[in-house]
C-alpha positions as CSV (number, residue, x, y, z in Angstrom):
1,X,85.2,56.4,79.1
2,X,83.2,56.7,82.3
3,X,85.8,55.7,84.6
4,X,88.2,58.0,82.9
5,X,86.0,61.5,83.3
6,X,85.0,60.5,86.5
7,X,89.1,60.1,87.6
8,X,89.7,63.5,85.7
9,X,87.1,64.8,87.7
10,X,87.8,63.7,90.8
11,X,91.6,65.0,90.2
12,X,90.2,68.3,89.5
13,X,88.2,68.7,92.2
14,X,91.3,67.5,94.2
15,X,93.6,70.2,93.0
16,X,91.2,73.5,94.0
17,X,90.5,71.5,97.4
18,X,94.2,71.9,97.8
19,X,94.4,75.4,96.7
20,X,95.4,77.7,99.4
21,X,93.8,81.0,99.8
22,X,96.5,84.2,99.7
23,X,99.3,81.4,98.5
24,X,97.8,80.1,95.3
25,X,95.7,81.9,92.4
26,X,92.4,80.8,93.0
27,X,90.4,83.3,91.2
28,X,90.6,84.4,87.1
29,X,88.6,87.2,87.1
30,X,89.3,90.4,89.0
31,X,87.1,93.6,89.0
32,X,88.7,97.2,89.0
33,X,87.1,100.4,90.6
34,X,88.5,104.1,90.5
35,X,87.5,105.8,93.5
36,X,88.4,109.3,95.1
37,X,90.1,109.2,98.5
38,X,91.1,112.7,98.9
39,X,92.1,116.0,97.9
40,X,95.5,118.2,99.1
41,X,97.5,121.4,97.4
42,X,100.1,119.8,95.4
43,X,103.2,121.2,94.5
44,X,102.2,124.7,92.9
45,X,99.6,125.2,95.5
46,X,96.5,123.9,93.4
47,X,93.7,121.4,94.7
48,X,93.9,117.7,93.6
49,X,91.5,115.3,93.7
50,X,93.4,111.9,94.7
51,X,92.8,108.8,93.3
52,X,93.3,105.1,93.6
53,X,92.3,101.9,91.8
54,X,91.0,98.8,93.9
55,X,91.3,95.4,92.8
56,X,89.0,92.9,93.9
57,X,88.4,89.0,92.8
58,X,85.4,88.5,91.1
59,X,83.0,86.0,93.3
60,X,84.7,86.3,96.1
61,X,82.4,85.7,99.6
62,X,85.4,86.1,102.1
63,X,84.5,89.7,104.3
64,X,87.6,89.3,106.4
65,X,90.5,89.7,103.6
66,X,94.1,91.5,104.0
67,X,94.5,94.7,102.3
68,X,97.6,95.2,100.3
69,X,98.2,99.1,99.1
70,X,100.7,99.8,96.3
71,X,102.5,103.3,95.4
72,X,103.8,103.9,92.0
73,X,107.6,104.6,91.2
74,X,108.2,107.8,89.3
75,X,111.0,109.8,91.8
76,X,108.4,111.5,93.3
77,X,108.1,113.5,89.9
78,X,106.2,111.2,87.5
79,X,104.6,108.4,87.0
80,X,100.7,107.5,87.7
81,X,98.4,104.8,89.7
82,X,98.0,102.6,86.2
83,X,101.4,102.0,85.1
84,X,102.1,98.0,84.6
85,X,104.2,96.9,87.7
86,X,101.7,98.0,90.1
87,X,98.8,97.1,88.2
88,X,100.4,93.4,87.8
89,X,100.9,93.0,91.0
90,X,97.4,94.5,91.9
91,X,95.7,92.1,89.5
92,X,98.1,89.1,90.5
93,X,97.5,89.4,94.3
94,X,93.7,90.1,93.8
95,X,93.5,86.4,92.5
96,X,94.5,85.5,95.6
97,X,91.9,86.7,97.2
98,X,93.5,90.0,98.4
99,X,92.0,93.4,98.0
100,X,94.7,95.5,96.3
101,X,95.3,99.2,95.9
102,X,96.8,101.4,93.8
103,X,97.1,104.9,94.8
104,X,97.8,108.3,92.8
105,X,99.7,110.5,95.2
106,X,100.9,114.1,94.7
107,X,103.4,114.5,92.3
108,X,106.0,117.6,91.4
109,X,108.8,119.8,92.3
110,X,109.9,122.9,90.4
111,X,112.7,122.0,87.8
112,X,113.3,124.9,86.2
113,X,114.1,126.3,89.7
114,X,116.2,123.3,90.5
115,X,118.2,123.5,88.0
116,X,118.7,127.0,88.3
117,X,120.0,126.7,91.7
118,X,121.1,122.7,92.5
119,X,120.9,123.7,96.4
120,X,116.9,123.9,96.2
121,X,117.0,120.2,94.9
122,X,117.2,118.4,98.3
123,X,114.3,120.5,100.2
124,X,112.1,120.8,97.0
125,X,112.5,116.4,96.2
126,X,112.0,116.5,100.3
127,X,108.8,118.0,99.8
128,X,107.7,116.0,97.4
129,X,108.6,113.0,99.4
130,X,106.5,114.2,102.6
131,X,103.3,115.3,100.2
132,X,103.5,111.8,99.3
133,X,104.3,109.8,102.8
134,X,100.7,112.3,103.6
135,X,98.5,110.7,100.7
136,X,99.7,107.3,101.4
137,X,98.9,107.8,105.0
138,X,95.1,109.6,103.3
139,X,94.7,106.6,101.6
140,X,94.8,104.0,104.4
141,X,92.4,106.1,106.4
142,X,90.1,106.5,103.6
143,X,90.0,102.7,103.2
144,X,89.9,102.0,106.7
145,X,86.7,104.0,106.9
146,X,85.7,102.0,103.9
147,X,86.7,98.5,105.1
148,X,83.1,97.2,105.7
149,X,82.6,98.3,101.8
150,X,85.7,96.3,100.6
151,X,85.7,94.1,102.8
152,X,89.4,93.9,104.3
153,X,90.7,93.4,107.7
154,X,91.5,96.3,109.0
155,X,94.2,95.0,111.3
156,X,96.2,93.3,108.1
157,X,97.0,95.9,105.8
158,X,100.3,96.7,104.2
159,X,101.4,99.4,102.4
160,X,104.3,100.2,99.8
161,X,105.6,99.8,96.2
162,X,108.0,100.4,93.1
163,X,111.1,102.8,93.9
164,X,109.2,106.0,94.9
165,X,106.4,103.7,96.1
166,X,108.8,101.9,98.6
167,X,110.4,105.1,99.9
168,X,106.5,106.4,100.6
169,X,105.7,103.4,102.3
170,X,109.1,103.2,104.2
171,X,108.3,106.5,105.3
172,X,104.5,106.4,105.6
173,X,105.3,103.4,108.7
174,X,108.6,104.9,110.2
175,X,108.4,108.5,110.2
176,X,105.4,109.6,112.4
177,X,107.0,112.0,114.9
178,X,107.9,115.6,115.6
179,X,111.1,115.0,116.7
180,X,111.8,112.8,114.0
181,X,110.8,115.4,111.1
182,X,113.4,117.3,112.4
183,X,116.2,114.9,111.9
184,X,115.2,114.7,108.5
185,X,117.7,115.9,106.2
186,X,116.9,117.2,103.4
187,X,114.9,119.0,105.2
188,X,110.8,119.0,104.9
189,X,108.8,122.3,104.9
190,X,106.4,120.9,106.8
191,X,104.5,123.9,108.1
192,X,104.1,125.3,104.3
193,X,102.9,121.4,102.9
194,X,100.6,121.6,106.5
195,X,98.8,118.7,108.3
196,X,101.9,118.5,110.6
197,X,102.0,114.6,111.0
198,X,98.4,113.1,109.9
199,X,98.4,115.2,106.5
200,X,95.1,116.1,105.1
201,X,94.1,113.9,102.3
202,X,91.6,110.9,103.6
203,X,89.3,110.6,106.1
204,X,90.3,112.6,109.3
205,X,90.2,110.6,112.8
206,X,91.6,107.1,111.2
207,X,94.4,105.3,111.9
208,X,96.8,105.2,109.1
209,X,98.9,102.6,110.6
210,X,99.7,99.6,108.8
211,X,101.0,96.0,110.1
212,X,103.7,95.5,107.0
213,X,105.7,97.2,104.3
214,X,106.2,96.3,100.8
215,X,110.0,97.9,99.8
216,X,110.1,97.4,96.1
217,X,113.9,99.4,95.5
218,X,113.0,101.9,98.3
219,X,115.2,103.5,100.9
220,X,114.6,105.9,104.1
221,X,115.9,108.8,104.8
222,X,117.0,107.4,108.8
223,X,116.5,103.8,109.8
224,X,116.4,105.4,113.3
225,X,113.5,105.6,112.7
226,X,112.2,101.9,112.7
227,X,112.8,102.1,116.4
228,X,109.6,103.1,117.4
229,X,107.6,100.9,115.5
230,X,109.6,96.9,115.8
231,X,106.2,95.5,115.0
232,X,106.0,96.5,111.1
233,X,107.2,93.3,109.3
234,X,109.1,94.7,106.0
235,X,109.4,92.9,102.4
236,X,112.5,94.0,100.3
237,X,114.2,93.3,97.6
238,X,116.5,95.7,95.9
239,X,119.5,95.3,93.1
240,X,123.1,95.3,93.6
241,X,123.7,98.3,90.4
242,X,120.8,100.3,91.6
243,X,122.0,104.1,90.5
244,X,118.7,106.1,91.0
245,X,118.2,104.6,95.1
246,X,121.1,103.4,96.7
247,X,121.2,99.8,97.3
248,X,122.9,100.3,100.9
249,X,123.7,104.2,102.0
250,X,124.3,106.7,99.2
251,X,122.5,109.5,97.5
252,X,119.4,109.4,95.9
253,X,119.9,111.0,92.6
254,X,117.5,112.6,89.6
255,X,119.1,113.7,86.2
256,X,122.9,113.9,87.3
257,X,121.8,115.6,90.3
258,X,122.7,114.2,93.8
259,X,119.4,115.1,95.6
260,X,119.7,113.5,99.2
261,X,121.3,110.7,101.6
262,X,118.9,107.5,101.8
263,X,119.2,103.9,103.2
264,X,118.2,101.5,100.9
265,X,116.9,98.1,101.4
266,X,120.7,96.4,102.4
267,X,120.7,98.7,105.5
268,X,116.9,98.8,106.0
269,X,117.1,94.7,106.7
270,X,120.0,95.4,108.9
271,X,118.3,97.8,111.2
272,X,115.7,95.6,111.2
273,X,117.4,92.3,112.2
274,X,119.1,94.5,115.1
275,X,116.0,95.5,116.3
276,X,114.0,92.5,116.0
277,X,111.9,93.2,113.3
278,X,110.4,90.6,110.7
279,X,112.0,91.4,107.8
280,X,112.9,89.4,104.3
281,X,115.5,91.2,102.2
282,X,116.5,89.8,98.5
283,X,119.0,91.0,96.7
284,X,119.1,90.7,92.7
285,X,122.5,90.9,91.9
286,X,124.2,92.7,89.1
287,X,121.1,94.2,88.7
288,X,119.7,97.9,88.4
289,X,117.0,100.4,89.6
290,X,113.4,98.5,89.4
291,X,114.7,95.8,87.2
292,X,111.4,93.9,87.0
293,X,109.5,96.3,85.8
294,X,108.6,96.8,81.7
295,X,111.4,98.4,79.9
296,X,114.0,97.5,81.8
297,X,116.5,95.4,80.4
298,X,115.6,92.6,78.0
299,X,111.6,92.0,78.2
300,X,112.4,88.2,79.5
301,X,114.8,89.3,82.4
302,X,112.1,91.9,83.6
303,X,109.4,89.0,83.5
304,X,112.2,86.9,85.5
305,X,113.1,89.7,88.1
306,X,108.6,90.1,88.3
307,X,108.2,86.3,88.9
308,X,110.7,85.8,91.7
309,X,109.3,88.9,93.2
310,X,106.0,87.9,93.1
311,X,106.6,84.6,94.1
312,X,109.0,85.6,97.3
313,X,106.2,87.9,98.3
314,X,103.3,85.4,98.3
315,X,105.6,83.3,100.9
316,X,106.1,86.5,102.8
317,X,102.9,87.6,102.8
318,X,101.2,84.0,103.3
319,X,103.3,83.3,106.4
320,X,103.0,87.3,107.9
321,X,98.8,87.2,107.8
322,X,98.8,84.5,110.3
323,X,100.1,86.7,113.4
324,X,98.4,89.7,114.7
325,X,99.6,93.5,113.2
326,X,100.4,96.5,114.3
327,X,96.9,97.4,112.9
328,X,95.2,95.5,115.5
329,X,97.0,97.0,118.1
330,X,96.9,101.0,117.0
331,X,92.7,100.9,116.0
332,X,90.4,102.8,118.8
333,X,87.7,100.6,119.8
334,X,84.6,101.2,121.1
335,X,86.5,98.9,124.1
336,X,89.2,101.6,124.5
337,X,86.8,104.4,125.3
338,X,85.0,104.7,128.7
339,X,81.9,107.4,130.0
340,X,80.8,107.7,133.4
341,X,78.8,107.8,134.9
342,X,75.8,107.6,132.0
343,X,73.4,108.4,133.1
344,X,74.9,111.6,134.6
345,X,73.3,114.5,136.3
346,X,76.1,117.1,136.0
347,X,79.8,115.9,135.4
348,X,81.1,113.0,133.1
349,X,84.6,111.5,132.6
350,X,85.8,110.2,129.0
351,X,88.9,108.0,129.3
352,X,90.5,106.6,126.1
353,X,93.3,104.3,126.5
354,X,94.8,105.2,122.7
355,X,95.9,107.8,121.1
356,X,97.5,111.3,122.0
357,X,95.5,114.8,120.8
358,X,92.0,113.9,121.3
359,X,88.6,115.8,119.7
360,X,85.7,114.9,121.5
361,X,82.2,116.4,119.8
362,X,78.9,116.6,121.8
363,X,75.5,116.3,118.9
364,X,72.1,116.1,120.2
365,X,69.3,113.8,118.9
366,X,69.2,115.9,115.8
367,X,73.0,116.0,114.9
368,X,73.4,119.7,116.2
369,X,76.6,119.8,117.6
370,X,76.3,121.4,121.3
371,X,80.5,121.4,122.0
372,X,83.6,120.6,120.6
373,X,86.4,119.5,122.9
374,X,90.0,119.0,121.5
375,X,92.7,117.8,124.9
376,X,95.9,116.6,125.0
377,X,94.9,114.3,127.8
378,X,93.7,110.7,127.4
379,X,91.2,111.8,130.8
380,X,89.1,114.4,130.2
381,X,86.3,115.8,133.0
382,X,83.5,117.6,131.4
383,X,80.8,119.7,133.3
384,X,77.4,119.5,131.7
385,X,75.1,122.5,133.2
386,X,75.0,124.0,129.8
387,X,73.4,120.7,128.3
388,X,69.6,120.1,128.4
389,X,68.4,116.6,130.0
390,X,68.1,114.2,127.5
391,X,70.2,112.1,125.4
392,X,73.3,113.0,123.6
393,X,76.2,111.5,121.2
394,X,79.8,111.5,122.3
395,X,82.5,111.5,119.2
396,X,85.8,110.8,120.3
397,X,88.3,110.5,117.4
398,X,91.7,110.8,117.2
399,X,94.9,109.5,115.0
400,X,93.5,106.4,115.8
401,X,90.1,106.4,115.0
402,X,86.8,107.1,116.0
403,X,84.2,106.1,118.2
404,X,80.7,107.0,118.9
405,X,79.5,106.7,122.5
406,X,76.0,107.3,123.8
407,X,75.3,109.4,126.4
408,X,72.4,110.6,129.1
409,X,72.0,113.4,131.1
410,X,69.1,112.9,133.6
């Protein structure tokens, strides 16, 4: 009886020493906090707080863990950070040892109005669309100025989700220019919704870049737009009868109505083959919108559709954290920002290799701010004759983050 508890043991023991972290579930309990991460105007002009859930294993000691960040589906209209795909997937990859995210975003367009007049559809659902693209782009930079709390790596994080989730985090990587906003089409009313690029929700001065996206049935609205960004690896999979987001090029549509032009998840992979990109595309065939998710279809199809996604992106995901992100690359390090000379007597020079519109504020010992200093240049000469001798703070923060540097005027 000995022999034979001591072989079971040793066969157990054997089994979790061949568990692999992020590939295999190697914790059962996993903890849920609610947490605030922002607040915006929504829809009819009203504050919102913004929420997400984070998902963490229970027990875990690892401090160095990728971040994954899920968006709800819901057409940009409904739906909320607790419905069951996201969750499942937020518990499932937590047992991995991942920290997972689920976010609330802003939600709403006017209906009545839309279908009053059809033609407001495509900018009011366009709207909607960039208010959320902004939150999911609040939420990374909350996190990221949170990472030390949850204890991610702030250079794997991915961002994404179900059908509305995917097209925010499609767009929340991809579309992050001026120029590009204006190929956009519906078009977005930017200057009303306001926070031109960076949005408003989150924590101002930190990169919301992310190194992957998770494409759960999403589109975008131009795959030109992957161009200037070949280092996000994408995960897709998408079905073949898919009537709400179009499974190659075709209209996005909401109660009968066509709303707008998107590029689903077929032409997505394609751009991103052409380009270069790491990308894994699978395609359920025959079947509809989201069809792994609850309610659709027979109960056991939906489990089937939810296992082979979860288990395609485990591989994805296991194999992509091994190489360096686009997060590592787009974070402002205390190494990317230079002062001299410091000590100064009258004149310093700040040079940051990152970023493009940069804020630099001046505090004192005391946290009184003495100057405030927004340039469009990456070198910027300050003169110092208004400034007392003693020592002084440097913030420099941009889209990319933010860095404290100490300085001394002699």
């Amino acid at each position: 009886m000995k022999k034979i508890i001591t072989l079971f043991t040793i066969l157990t023991i054997s089994t979790v020493a061949f568990a692999q972290r992020y590939k295999d579930k190697i914790f059962t309990n996993v903890s849920m906090d609610s947490v605030v991460y922002g607040n915006a105007k929504n829809f009819s002009g009203s504050p919102q707080d913004l929420k997400m859930n984070i998902f963490q294993p229970v027990g875990d000691t690892v401090t160095n863990r990728p971040l994954l960040v899920f968006a709800h589906g819901g057409s940009f209209v409904g739906g909320n950070r607790y419905l069951p795909d996201v969750t499942y997937l937020a518990t499932e990859f937590a047992k991995r040892g991942y920290v997972c995210v689920s976010i609330q975003y802003r939600l709403g367009v006017d209906l009545q109005a839309i279908f009053a007049d059809q033609s407001q559809a495509g900018p009011q659902f366009a709207n909607a669309l960039w208010r959320g693209t902004l939150d999911g782009r609040g939420a990374i930079r909350f996190l990221r100025a949170n990472a030390n709390t949850y204890k991610f790596n702030i250079g794997q994080v991915y961002l994404g989700g179900v059908s509305a989730g995917g097209v925010l985090g499609l767009h929340e990587a991809f579309l992050d220019t001026e120029a590009e906003i204006g190929t956009a089409n519906p078009k977005m009313d930017t200057a009303s919704i306001g926070g031109g690029i960076e949005g408003l929700s989150g924590t101002p001065g930190q990169s919301w870049r992310v190194k992957g996206v998770i494409n759960l049935c999403g589109a975008i609205g131009d795959v030109n737009w992957m161009k200037n960004n070949k280092n996000v690896s994408i995960f897709s999979v998408h079905g073949t009868n898919d009537e709400t987001v179009p499974y190659k090029s075709d209209f996005f549509s909401y109660a009968g109505l066509k709303i707008g032009r998107l590029s689903g998840s077929f032409v997505v992979d394609s751009m991103a083959k052409t380009l270069g990109m790491k990308s894994f595309f699978h395609t359920f065939e025959g079947a509809p919108h989201v069809p792994f998710s609850p309610g659709v279809g027979t109960t056991q199809s939906s489990t089937a559709y939810m296992d082979t996604t979860e288990d395609l992106l485990t591989t994805f995901l296991f194999d992509d954290i091994k190489t360096p992100g686009v997060g590592v690359n787009n974070i402002l390090t205390k190494n990317d920002v230079s002062v001299f000379p410091n000590p100064t007597k009258e004149n310093v020079t700040i040079e940051i290799s990152k970023g493009k519109i940069n804020t630099i504020v001046i505090t004192d010992l005391t946290g009184k701010v003495m100057e405030t200093i927004i340039a469009k240049s990456n070198i910027i000469d300050l003169n110092l004759n208004n400034l007392n001798n003693g020592i002084y703070f440097l913030t420099i923060s941009n889209e990319l983050g933010i860095i404290t540097k100490k300085m001394i005027k002699e």
